[in-house]
mmCIF file as gemmi writes it, N, C-alpha and C atoms, coordinates in Angstrom:
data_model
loop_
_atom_site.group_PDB
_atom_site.id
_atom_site.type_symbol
_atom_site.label_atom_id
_atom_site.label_alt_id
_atom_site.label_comp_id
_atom_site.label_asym_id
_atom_site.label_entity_id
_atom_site.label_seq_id
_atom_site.pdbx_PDB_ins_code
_atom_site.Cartn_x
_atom_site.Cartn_y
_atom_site.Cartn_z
_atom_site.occupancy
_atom_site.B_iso_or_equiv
_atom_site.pdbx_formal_charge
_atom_site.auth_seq_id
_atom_site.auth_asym_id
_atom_site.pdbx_PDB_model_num
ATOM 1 N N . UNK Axp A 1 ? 119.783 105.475 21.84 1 0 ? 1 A 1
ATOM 2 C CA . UNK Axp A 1 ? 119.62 104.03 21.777 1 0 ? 1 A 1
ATOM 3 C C . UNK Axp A 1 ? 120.18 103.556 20.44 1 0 ? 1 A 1
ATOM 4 N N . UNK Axp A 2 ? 120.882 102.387 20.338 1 0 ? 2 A 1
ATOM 5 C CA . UNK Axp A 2 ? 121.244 102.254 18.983 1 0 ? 2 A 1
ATOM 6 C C . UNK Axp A 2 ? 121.003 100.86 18.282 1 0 ? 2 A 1
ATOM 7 N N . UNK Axp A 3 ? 121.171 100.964 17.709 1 0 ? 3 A 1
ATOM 8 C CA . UNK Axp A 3 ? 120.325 99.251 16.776 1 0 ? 3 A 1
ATOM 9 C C . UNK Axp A 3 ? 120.778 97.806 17.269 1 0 ? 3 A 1
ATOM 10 N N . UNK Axp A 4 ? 122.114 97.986 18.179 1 0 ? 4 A 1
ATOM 11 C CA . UNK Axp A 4 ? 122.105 96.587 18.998 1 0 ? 4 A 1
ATOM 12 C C . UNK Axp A 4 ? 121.103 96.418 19.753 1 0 ? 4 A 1
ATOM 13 N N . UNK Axp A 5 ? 120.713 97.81 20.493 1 0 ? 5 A 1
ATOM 14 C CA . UNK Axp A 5 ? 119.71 98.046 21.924 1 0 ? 5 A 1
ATOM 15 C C . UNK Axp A 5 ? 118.275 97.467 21.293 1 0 ? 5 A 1
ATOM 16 N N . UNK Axp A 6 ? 118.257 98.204 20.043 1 0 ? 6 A 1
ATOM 17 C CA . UNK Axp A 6 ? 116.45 97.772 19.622 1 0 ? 6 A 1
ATOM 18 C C . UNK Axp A 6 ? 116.611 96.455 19.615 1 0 ? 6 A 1
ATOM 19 N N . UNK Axp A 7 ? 117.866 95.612 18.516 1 0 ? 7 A 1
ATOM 20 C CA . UNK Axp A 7 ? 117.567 94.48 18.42 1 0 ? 7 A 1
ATOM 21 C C . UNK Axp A 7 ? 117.709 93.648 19.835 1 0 ? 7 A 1
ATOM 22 N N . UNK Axp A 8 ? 118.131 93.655 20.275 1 0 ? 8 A 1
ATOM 23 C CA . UNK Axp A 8 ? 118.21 93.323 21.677 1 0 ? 8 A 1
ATOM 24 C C . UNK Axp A 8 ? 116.955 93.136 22.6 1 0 ? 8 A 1
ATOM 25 N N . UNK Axp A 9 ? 116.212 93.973 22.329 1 0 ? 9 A 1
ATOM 26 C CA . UNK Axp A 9 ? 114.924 93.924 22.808 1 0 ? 9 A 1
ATOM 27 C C . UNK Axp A 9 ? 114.09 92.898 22.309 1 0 ? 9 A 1
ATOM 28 N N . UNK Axp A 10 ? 113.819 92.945 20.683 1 0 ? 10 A 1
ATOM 29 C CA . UNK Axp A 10 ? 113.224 92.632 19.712 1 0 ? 10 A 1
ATOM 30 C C . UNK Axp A 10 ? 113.745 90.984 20.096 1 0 ? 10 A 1
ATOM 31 N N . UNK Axp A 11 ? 114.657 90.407 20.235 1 0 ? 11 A 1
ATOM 32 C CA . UNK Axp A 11 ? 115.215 89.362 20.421 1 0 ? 11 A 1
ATOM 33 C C . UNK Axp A 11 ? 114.863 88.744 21.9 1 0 ? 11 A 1
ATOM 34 N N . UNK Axp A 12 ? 114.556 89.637 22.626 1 0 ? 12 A 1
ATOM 35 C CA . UNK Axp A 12 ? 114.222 89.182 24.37 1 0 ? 12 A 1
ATOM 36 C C . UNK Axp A 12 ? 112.682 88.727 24.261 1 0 ? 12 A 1
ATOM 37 N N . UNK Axp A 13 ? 112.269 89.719 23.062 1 0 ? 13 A 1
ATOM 38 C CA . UNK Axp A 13 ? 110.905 89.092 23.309 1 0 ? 13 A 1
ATOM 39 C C . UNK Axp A 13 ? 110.438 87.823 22.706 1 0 ? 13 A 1
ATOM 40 N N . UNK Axp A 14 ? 111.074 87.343 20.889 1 0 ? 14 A 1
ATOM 41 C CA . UNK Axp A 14 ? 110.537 86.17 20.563 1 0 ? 14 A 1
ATOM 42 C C . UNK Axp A 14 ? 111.196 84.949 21.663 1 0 ? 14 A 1
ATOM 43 N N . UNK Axp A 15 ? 112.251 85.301 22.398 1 0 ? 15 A 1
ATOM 44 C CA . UNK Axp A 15 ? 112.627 83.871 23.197 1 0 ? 15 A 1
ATOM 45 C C . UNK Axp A 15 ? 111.626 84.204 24.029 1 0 ? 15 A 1
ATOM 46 N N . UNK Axp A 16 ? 110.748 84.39 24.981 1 0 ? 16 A 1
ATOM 47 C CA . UNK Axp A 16 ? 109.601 84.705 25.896 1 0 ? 16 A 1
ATOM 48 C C . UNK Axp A 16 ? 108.874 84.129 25.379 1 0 ? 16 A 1
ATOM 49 N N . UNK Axp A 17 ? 108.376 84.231 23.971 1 0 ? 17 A 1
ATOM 50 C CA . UNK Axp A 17 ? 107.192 83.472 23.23 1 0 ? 17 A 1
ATOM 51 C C . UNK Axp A 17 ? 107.854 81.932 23.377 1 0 ? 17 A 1
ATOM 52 N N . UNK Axp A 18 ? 109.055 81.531 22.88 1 0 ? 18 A 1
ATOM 53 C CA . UNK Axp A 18 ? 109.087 80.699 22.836 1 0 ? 18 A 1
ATOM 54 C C . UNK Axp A 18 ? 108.817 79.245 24.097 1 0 ? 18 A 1
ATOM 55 N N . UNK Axp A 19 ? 109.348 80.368 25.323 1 0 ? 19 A 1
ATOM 56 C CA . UNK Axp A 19 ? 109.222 79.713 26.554 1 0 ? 19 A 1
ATOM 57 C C . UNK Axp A 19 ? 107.766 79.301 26.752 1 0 ? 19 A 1
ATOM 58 N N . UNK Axp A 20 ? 106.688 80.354 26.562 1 0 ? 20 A 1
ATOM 59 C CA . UNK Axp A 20 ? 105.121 80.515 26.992 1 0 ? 20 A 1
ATOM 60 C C . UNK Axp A 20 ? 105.081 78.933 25.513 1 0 ? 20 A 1
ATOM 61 N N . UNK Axp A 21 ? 105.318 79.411 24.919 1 0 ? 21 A 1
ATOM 62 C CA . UNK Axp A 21 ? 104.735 78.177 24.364 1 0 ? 21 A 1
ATOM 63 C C . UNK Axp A 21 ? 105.14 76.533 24.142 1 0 ? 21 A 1
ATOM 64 N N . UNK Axp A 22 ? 106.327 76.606 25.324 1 0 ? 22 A 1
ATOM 65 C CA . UNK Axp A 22 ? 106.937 75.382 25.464 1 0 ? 22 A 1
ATOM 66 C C . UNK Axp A 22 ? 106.221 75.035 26.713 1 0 ? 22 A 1
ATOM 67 N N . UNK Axp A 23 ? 106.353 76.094 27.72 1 0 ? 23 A 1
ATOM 68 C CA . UNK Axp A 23 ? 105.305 75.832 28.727 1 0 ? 23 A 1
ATOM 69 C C . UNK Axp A 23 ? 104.03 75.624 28.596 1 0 ? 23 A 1
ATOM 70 N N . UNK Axp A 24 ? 103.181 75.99 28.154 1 0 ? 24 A 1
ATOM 71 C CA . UNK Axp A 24 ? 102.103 75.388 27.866 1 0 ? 24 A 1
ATOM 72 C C . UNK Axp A 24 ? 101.912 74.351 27.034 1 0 ? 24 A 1
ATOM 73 N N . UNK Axp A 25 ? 102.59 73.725 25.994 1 0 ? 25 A 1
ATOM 74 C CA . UNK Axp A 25 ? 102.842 72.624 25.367 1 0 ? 25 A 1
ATOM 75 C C . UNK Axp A 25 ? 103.155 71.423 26.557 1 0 ? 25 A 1
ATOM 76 N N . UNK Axp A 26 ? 103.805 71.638 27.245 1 0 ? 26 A 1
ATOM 77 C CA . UNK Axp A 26 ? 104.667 70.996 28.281 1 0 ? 26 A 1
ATOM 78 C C . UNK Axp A 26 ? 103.435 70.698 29.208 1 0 ? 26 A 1
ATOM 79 N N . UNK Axp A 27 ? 102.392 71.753 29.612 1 0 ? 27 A 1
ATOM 80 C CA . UNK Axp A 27 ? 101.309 71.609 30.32 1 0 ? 27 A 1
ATOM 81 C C . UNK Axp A 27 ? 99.954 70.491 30.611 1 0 ? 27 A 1
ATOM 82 N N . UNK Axp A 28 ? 99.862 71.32 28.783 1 0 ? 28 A 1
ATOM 83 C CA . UNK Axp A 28 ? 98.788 70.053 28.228 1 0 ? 28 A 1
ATOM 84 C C . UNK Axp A 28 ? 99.309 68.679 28.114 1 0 ? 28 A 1
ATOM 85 N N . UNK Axp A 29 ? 100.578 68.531 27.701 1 0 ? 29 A 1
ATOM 86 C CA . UNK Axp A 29 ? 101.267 67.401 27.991 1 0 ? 29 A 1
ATOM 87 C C . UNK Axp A 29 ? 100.959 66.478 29.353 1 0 ? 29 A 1
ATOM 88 N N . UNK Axp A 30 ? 101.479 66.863 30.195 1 0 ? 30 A 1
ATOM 89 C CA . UNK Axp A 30 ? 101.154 66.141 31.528 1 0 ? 30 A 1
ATOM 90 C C . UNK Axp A 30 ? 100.037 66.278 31.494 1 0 ? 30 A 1
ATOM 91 N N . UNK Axp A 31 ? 98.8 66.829 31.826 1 0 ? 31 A 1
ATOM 92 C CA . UNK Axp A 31 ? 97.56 67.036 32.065 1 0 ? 31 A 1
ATOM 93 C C . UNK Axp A 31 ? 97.177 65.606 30.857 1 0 ? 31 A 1
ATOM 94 N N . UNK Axp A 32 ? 97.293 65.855 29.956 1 0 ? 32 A 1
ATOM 95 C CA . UNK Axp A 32 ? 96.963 64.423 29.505 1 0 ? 32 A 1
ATOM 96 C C . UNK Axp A 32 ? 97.578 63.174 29.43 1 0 ? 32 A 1
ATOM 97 N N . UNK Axp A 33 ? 98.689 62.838 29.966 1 0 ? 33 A 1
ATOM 98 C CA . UNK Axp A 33 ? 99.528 61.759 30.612 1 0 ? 33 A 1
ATOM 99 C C . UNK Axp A 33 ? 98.598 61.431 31.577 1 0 ? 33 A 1
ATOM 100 N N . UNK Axp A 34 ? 98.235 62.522 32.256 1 0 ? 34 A 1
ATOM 101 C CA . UNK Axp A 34 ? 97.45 61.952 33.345 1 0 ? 34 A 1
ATOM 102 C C . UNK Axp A 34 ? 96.133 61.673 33.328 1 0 ? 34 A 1
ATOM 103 N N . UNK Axp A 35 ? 95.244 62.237 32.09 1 0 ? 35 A 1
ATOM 104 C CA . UNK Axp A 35 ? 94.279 62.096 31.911 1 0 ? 35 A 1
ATOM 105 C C . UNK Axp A 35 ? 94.309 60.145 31.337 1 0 ? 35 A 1
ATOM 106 N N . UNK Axp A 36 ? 95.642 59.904 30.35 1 0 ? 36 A 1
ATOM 107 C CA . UNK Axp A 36 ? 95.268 58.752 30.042 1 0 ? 36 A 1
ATOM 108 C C . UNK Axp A 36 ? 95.998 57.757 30.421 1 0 ? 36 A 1
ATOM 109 N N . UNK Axp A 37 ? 96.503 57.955 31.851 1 0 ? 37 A 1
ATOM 110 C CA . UNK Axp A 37 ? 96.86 56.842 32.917 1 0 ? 37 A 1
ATOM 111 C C . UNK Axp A 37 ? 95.766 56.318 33.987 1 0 ? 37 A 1
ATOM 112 N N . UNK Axp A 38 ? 94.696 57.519 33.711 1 0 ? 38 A 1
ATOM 113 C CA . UNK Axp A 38 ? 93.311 57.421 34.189 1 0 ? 38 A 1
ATOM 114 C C . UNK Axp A 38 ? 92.585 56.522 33.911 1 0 ? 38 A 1
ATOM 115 N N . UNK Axp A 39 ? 92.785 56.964 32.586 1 0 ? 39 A 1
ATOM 116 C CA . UNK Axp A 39 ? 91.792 56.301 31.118 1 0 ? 39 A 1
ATOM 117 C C . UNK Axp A 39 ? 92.318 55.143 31.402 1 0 ? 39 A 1
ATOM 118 N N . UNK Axp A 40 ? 93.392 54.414 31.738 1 0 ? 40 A 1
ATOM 119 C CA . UNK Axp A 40 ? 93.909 53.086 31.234 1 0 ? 40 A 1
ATOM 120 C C . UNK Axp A 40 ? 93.874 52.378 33.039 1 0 ? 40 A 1
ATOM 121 N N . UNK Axp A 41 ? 94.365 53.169 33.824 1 0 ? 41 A 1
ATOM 122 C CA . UNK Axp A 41 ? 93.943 52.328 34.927 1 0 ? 41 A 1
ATOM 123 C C . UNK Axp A 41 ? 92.493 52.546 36.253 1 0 ? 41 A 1
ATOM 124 N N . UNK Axp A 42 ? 91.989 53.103 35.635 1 0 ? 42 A 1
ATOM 125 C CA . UNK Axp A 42 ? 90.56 54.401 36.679 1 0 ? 42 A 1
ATOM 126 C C . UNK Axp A 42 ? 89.596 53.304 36.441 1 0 ? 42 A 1
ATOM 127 N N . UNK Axp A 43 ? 88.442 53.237 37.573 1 0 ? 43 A 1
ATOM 128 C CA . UNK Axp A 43 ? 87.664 52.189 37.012 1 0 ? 43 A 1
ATOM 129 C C . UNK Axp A 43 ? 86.381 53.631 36.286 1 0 ? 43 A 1
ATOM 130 N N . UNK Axp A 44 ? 85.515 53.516 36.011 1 0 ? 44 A 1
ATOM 131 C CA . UNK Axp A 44 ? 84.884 54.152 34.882 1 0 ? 44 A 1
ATOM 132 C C . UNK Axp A 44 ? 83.435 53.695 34.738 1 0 ? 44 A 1
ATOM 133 N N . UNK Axp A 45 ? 82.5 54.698 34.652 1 0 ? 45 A 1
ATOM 134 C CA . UNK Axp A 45 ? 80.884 53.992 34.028 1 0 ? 45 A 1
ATOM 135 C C . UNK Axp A 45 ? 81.246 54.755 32.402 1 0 ? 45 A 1
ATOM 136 N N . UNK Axp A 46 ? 81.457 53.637 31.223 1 0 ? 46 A 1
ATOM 137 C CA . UNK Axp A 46 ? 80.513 53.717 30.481 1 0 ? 46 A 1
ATOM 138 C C . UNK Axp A 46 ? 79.531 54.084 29.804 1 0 ? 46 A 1
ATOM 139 N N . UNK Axp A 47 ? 78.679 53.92 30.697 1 0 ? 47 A 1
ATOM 140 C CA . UNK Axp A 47 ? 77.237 53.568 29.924 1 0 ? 47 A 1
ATOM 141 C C . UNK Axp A 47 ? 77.22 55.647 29.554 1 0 ? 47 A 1
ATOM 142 N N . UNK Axp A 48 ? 77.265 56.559 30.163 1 0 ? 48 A 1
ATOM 143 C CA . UNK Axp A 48 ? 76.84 57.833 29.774 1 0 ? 48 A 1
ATOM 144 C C . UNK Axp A 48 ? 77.845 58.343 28.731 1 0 ? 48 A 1
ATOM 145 N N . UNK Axp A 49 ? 78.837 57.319 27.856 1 0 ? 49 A 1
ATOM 146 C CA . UNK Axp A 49 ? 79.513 57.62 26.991 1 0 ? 49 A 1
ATOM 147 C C . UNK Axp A 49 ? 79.708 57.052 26.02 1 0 ? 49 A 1
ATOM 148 N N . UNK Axp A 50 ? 78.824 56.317 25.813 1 0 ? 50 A 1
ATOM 149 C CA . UNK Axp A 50 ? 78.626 55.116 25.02 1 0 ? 50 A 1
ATOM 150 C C . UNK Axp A 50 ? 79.427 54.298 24.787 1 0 ? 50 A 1
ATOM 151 N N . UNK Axp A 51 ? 80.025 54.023 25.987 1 0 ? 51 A 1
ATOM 152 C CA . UNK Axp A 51 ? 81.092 52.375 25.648 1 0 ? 51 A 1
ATOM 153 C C . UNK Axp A 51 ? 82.152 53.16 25.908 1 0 ? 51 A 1
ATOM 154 N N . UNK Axp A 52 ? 82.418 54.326 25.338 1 0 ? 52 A 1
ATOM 155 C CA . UNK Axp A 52 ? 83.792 54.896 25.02 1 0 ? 52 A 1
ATOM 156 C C . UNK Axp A 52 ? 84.55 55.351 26.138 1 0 ? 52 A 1
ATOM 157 N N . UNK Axp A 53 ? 86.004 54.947 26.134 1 0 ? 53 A 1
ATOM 158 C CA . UNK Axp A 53 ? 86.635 55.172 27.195 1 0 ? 53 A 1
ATOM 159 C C . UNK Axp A 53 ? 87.315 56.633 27.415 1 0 ? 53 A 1
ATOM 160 N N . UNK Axp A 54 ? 86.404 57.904 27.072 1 0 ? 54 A 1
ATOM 161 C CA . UNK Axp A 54 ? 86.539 59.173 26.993 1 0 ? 54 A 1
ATOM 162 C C . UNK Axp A 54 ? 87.856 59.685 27.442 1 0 ? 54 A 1
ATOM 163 N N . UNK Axp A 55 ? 88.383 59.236 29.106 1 0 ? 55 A 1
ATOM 164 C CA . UNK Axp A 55 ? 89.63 59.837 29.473 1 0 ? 55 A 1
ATOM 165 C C . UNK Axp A 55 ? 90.676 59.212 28.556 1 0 ? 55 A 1
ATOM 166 N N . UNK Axp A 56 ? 90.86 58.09 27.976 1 0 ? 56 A 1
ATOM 167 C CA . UNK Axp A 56 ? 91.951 57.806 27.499 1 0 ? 56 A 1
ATOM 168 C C . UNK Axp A 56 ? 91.983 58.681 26.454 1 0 ? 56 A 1
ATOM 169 N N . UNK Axp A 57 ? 91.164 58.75 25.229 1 0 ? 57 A 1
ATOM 170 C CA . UNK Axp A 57 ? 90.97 59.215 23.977 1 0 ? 57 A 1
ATOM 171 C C . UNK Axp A 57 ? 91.396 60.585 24.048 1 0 ? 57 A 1
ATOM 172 N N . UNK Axp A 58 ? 90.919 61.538 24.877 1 0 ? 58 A 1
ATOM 173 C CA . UNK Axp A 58 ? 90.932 62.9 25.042 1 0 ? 58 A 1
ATOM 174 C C . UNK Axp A 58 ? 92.524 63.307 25.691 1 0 ? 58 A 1
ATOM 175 N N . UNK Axp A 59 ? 92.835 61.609 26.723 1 0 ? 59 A 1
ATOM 176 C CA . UNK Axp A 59 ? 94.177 62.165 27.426 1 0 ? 59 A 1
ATOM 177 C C . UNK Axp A 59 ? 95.223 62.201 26.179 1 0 ? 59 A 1
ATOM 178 N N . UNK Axp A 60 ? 94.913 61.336 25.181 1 0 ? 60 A 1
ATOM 179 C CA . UNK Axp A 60 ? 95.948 61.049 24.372 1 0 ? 60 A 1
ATOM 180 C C . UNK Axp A 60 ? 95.64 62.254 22.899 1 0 ? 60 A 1
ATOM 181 N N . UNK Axp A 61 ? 94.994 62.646 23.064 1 0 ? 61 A 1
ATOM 182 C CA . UNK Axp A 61 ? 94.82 63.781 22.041 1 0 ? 61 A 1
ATOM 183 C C . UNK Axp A 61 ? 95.724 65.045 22.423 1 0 ? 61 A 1
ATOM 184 N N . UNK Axp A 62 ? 95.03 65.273 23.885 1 0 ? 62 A 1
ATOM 185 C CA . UNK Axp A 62 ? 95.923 66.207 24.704 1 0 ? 62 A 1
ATOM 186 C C . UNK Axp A 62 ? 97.489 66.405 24.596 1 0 ? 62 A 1
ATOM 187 N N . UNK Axp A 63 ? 97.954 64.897 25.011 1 0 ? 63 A 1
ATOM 188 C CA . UNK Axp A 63 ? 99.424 64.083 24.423 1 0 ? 63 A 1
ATOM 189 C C . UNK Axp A 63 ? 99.877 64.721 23.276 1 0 ? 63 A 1
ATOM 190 N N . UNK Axp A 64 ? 99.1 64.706 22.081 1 0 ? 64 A 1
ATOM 191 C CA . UNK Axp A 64 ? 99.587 64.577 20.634 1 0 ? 64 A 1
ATOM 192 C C . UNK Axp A 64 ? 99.69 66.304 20.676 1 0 ? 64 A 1
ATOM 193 N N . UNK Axp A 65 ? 98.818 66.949 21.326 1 0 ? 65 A 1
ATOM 194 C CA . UNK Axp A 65 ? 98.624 68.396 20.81 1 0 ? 65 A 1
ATOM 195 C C . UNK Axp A 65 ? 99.655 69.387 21.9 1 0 ? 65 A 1
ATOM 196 N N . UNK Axp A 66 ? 99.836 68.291 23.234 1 0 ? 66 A 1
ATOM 197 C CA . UNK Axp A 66 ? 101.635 69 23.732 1 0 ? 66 A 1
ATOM 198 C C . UNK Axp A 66 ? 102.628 68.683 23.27 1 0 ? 66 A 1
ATOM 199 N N . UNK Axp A 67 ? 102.473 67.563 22.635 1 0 ? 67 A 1
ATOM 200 C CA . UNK Axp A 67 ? 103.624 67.412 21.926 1 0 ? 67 A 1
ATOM 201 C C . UNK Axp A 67 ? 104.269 67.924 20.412 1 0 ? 67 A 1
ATOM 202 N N . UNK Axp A 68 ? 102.99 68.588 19.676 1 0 ? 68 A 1
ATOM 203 C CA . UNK Axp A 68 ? 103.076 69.504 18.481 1 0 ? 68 A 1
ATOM 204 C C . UNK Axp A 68 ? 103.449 70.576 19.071 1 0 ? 68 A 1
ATOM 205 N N . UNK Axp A 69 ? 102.744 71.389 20.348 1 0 ? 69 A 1
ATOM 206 C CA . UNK Axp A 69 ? 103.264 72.83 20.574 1 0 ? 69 A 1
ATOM 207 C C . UNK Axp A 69 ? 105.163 72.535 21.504 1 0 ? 69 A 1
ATOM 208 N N . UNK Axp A 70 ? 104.96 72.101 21.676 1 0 ? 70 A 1
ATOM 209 C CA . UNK Axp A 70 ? 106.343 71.436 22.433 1 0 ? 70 A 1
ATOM 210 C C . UNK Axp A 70 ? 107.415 71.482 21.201 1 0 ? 70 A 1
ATOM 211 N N . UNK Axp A 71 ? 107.286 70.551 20.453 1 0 ? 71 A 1
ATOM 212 C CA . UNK Axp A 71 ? 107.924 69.974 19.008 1 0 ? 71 A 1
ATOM 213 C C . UNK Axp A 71 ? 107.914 71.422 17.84 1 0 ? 71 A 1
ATOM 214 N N . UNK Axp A 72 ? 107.027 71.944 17.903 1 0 ? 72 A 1
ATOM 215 C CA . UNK Axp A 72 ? 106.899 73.573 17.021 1 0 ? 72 A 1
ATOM 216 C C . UNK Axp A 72 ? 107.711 74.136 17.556 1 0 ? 72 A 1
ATOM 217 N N . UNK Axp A 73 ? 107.46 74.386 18.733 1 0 ? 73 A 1
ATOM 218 C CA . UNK Axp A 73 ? 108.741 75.392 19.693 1 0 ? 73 A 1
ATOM 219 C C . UNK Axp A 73 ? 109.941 75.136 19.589 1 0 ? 73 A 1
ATOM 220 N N . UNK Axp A 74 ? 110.026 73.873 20.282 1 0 ? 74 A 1
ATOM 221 C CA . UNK Axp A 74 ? 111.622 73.206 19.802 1 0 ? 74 A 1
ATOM 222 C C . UNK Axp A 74 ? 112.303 73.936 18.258 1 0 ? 74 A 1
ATOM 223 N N . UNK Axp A 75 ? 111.212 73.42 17.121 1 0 ? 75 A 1
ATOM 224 C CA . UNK Axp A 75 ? 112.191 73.499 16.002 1 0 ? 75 A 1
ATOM 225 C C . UNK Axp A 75 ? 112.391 74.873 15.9 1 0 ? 75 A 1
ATOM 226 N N . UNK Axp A 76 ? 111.357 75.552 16.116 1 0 ? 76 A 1
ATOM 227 C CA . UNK Axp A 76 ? 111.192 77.116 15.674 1 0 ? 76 A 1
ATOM 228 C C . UNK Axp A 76 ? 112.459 77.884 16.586 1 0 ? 76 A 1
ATOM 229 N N . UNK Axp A 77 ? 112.439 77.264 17.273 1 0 ? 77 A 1
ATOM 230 C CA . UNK Axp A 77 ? 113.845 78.163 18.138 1 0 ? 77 A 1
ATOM 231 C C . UNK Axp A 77 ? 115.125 77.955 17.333 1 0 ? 77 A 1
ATOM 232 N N . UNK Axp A 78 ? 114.998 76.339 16.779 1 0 ? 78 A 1
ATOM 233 C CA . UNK Axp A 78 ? 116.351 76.087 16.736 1 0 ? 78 A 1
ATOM 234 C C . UNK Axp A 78 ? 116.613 76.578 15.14 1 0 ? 78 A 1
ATOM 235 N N . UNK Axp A 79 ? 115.815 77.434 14.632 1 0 ? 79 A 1
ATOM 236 C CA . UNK Axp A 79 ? 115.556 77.971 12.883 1 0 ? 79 A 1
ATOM 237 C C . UNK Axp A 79 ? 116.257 78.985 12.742 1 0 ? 79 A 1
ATOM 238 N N . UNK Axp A 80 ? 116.227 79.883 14.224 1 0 ? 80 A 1
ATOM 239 C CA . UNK Axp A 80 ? 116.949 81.096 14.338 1 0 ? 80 A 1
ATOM 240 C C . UNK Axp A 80 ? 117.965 81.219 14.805 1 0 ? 80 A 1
């Protein structure tokens, strides 16, 4: 085996990471698009949340935190 072959390997695997973690970035993403299209058009009780409109808040957190693992991935690929 010779040192193209190792690196070769070594190289198959961080792009794999990169995919798993674009995909799941990508995941939570929608999952909270949809959580806060909920939040914004779903009708909703209130009262066991104290006022607070829980699906939006949480959908849009969700949002922010696929879009960091999404946005990490992105750059981190494009470093190497």
């Amino acid at each position: 085996m010779s040192q193209e072959d190792v690196h070769d390997m070594e190289s198959s695997g961080e792009s794999h990471q990169m995919s798993i973690a674009l995909t799941i970035g990508a995941t939570i993403g929608v999952m909270g698009l949809v959580l806060f299209l909920y939040g914004l058009f779903g009708t909703a009780d209130y009262a066991r949340s104290d006022g607070i409109n829980i699906n939006l808040w949480w959908g849009l957190l969700m949002m922010v935190v696929g879009l960091f693992m999404g946005g990490g991935s992105y750059l981190r690929s494009r470093k190497r």
